[in-house]
C-alpha positions in Angstrom: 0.0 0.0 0.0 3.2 2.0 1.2 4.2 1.6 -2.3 1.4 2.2 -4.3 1.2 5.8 -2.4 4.5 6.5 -3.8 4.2 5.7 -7.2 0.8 7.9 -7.4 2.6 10.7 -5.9 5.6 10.3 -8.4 3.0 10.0 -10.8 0.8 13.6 -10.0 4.3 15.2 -9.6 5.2 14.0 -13.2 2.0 15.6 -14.3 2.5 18.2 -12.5 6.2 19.8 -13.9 4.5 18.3 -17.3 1.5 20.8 -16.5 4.0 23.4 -15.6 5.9 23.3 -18.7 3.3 23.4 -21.3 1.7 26.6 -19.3 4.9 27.7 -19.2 5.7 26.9 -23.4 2.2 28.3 -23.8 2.4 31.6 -21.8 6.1 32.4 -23.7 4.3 31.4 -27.3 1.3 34.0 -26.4 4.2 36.5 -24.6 6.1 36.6 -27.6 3.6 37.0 -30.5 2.1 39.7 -28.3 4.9 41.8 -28.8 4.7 44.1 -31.1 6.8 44.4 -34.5 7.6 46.4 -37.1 5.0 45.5 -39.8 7.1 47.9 -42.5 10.9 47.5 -41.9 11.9 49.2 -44.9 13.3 52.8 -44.0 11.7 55.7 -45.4 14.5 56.9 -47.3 14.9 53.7 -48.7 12.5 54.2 -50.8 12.4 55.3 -54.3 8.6 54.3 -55.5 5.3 53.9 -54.3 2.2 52.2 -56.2 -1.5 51.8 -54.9 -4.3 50.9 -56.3 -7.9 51.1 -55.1 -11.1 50.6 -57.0 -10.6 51.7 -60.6 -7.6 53.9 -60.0 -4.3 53.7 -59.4 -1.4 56.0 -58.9 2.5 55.7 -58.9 5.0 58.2 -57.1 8.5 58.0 -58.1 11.4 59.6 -56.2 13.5 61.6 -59.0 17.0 63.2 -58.6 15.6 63.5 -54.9 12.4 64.4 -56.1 9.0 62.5 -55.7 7.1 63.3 -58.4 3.7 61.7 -60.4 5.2 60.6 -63.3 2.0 59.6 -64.5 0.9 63.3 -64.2 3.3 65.3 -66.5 5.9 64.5 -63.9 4.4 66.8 -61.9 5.8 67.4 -57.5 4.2 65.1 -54.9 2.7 67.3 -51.9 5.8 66.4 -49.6 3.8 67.2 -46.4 1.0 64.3 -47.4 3.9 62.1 -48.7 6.3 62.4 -45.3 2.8 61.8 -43.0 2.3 58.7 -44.9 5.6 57.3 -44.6 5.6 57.9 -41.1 2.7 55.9 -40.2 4.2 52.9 -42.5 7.0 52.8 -41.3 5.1 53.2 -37.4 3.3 50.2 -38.1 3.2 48.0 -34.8 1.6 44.4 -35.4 0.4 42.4 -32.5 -1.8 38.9 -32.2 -3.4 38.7 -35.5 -6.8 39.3 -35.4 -7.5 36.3 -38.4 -5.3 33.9 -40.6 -7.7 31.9 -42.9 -8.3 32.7 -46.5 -12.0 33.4 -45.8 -11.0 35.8 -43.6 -9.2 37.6 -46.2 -12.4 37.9 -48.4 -13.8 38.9 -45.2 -11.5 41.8 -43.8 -11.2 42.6 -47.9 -7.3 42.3 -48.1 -7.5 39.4 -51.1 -5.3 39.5 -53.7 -8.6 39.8 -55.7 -10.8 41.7 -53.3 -9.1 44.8 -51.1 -9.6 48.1 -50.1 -6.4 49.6 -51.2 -3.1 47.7 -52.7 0.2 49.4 -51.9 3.5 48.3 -53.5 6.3 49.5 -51.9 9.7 49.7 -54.2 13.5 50.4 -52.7 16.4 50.9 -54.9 16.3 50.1 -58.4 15.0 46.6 -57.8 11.4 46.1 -60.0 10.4 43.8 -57.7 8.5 45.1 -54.4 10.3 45.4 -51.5 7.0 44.9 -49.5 3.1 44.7 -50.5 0.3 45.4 -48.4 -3.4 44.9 -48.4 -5.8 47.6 -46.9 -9.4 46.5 -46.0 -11.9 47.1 -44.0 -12.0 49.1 -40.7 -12.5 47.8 -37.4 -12.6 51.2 -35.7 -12.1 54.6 -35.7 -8.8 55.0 -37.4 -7.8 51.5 -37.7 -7.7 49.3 -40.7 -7.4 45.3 -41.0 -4.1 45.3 -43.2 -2.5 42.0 -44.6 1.5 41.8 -45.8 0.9 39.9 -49.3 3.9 37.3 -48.1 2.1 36.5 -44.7 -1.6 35.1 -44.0 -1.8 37.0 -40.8 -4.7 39.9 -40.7 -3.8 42.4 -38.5 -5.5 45.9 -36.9 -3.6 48.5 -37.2 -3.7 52.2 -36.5 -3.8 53.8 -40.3 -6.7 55.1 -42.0 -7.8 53.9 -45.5 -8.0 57.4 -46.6 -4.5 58.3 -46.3 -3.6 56.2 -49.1 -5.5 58.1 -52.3 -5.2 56.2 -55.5 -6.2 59.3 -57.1 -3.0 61.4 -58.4 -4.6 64.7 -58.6 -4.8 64.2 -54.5 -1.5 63.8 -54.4 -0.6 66.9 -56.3 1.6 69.5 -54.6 -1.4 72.2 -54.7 0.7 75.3 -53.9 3.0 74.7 -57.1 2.4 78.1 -58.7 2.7 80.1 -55.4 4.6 83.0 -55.5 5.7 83.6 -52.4 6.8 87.1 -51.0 6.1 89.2 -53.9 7.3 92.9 -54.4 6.1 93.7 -57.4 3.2 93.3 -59.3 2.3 94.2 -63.2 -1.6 93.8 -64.3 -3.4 94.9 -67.4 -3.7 98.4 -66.3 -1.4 99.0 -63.2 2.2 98.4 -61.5 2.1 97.7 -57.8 5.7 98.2 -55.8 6.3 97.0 -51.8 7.1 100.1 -50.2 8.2 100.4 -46.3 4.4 102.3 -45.7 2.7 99.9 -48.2 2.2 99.3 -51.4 2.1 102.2 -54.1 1.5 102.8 -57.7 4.3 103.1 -59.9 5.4 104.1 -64.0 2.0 106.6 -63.4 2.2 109.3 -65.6 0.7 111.6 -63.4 3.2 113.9 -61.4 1.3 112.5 -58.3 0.3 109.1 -58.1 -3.5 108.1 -55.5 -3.0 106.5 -52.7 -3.3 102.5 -53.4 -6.4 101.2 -51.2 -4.6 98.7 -48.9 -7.2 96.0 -48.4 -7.3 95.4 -52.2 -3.4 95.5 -52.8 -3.0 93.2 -50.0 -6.2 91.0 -51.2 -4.5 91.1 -54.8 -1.0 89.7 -53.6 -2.2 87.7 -51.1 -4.0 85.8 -54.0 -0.6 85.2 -56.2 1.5 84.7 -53.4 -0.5 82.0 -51.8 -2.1 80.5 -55.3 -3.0 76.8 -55.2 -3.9 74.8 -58.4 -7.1 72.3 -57.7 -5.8 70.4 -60.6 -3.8 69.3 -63.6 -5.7 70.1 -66.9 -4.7 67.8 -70.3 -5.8 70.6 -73.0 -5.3 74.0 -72.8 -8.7 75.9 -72.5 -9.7 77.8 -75.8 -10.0 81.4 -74.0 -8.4 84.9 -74.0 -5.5 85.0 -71.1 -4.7 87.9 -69.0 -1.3 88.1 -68.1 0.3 89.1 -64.8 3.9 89.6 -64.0 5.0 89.1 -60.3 9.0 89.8 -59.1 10.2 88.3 -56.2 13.4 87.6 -54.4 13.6 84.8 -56.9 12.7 87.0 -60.0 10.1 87.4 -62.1 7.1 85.6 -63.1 4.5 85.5 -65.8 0.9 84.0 -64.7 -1.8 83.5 -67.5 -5.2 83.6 -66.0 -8.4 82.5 -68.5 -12.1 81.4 -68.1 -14.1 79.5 -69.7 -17.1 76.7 -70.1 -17.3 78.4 -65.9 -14.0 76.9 -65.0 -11.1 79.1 -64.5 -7.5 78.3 -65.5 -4.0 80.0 -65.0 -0.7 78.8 -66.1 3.0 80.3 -65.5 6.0 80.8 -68.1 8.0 78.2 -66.3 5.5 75.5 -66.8 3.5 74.9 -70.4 1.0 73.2 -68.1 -2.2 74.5 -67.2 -4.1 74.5 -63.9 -8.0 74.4 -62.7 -8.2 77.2 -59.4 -11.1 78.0 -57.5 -13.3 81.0 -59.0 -12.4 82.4 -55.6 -8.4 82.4 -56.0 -9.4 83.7 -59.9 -11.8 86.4 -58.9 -9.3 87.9 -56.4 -6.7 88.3 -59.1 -9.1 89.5 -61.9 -11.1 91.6 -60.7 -8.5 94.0 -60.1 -7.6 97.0 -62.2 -5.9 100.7 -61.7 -9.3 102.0 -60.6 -10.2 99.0 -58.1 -6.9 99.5 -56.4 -7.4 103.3 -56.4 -8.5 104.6 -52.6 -11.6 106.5 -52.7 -11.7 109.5 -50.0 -15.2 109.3 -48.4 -16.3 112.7 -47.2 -16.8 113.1 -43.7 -20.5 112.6 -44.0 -20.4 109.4 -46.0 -18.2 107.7 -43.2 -20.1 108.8 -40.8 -23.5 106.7 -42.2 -21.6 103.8 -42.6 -20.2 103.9 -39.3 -23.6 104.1 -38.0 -25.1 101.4 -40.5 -22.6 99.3 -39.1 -23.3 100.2 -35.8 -26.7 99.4 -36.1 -26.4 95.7 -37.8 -24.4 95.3 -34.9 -26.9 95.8 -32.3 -30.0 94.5 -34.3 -27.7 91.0 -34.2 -27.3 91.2 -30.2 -31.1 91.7 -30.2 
């Protein structure tokens, strides 16, 4: 009896250090693929191309003597701000427990070869080959996306948004291309503006005293060129008169060409045969300036005094 005690315990502490160890195997196993990795490993300045695709579209941005550009897009700039967030967040990619690993899944989460959200293509060095491919699918949350490596069947959560990926290359497009910056001169149809230290004045006037410029409208008028941004790329050039502009800046001059037609509104510039789509806001507030708009009306004293108290009164007929 003595002996069969002994051999049960022997036999409950066998199972018991067997017990032990798989818990132990088990917790390490679940330990390490809890830890998170680096889901993109390639470094951002690595790279020298980037394809995604998503729906019917698809757009490709190429790095070019240090440039990325849309070569797809009259070799046009990427927006560098957009492009850098982007890479960030790839290459901030933490994966954790995957969240699925069966092919129905993938149909599922939509990161299929044949059925995704968005497919990005990631290209280092000259190799034509992809360093690393991703699928983007469908969201589990607010700002998180199940994403699938093309060479893995994991599906992962991940904190990335499928909008930050446009497959659209217009969205890409730097939009403050044509920006002039600071500008100190400006030539219209009918009028030279000139930066002075009070403000901007009118100059090459053939009068021996040249009006006051109005202020608001100079400033409106080079605020306009100096901040200009392009909506879009345009294939044809649109059949309509142009009105030129001239702007000088630190870096020298340059000639805009501003036209409308069909109610879009268009402007190109003499270092680029391309031409752009703007906002009828951005074209108004170039346009609709000549020598007389820019000229600064003296009101008499009792014309500013009724506006000042039509003002006055809007104000107080809002508080009421």
């Amino acid at each position: 009896m003595k002996k069969l005690q002994m051999t049960l315990s022997g036999v409950l502490a066998l199972q018991l250090v067997l017990a032990a160890g798989l818990f132990w195997q088990s917790t390490s196993r679940q330990q390490a693929q809890a830890q998170p990795t680096q889901l993109v490993q390639t470094q951002a300045d690595a790279l020298q191309r980037l394809e995604i695709a998503g729906d019917d579209n698809r757009v490709t941005l190429q790095k070019i003597d240090g440039q990325w550009q849309l070569p797809e897009l009259h070799q046009l700039p990427v927006n560098s701000d957009k492009l850098a967030s982007l890479l960030d967040k790839l290459t901030n990619l933490q994966s954790n427990w995957p969240v699925a690993t069966s092919n129905s899944a993938r149909e599922r989460f939509e990161v299929a070869e044949d059925k995704f959200r968005k497919h990005l293509k990631l290209f280092a060095g000259e190799d034509n080959e992809p360093t690393l491919e991703l699928y983007l699918g469908t969201s589990p949350g607010f700002r998180k996306v199940h994403v699938r490596r093309a060479d893995d069947d994991a599906i992962y959560a991940v904190e990335l948004n499928s909008f930050d990926l446009p497959s659209e290359a217009d969205t890409w497009l730097d939009k403050s291309l044509l920006a002039a910056g600071d500008i100190q001169r400006i030539q219209g149809p009918d009028y030279q503006l000139e930066k002075g230290d009070d403000g901007w004045i009118f100059t090459a006037d053939d009068s021996d005293e040249s009006p006051a410029v109005d202020p608001g409208k100079a400033r409106e008028l080079a605020t306009a060129l100096e901040k200009l941004r392009i909506t879009k790329a345009v294939d044809e050039a649109p059949q309509a008169e142009e009105t030129e502009i001239v702007v000088h800046t630190d870096t020298g001059e340059r000639r805009y060409h501003f036209a409308n037609a069909d109610d879009k509104y268009y402007v190109r510039r003499d270092d680029r045969n391309q031409f752009f789509e703007i906002s009828r806001y951005d074209f108004d507030r170039v346009m609709d300036k000549r020598y007389q708009d820019l000229v600064l009306v003296e009101r008499d004293e009792e014309e500013q005094t009724a506006e000042d108290d039509s003002s006055m009164t809007q104000k107080e007929d809002a508080k009421s």
